[in-house]
N, C-alpha and C positions, 0 to 999 in steps of 0.2 A: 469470543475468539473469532480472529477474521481469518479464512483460507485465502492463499492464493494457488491458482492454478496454472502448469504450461500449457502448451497448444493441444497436446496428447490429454488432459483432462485429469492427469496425473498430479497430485499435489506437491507444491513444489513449495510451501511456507505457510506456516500456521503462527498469525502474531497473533499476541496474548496482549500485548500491553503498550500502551504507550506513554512513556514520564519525561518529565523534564530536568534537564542537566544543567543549569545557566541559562544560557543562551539556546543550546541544542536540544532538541525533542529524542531522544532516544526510544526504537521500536525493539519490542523485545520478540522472541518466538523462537521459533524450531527451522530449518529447513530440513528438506524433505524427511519428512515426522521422527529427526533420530538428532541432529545437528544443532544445539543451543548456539543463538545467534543476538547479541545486540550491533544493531545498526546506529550511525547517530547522523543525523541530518542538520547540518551548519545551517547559519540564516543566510550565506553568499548560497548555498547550494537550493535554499528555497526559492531565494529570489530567478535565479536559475529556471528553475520551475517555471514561474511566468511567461518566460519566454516560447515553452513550447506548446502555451492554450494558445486557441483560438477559439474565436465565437462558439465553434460549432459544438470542438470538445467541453467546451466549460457549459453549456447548455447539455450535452449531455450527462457529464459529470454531475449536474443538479440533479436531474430527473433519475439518475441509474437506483438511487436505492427505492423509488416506488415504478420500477418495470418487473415485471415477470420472467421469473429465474429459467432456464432450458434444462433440458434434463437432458445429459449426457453420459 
C-alpha cells in the first residue's frame, strides 16, 4: 500500500492497487481513509505527464525511493 500525503501531513489517499483496463491503468485506494476511489489514467493523459518533467524532477524522481523518509 502506497500513502499519500497533503502539506498538513494529514493522509489524504491510500492506493492499494494498480491494474489495467485496455489501454488505461487504473489506480485503486481510499481517499482520506473512509472514500473508495478508482482513478483511471488515459495514455493522452500520460503522455501529458511528460511534459511537466524536467531534468531535474526526473533525476529526482529516480533517486526518491532510496532517500531517507522525515519524520513528521
Amino acid at each position: 500500500m502506497m500513502t499519500l500525503y497533503s502539506l498538513d501531513h494529514s493522509k489524504l489517499m491510500e492506493v492499494s492497487e494498480f491494474t489495467i483496463d485496455g489501454n488505461d491503468l487504473l489506480i485503486k485506494g481510499k481517499i482520506l481513509a473512509a472514500m473508495p476511489m478508482t482513478a483511471r489514467l488515459k495514455p493522452e493523459e500520460a503522455r501529458r505527464l511528460f511534459g511537466l518533467l524536467n531534468w531535474q524532477l526526473l533525476f529526482f524522481l529516480l533517486t526518491l525511493p532510496f532517500r531517507r523518509g522525515t519524520s513528521a
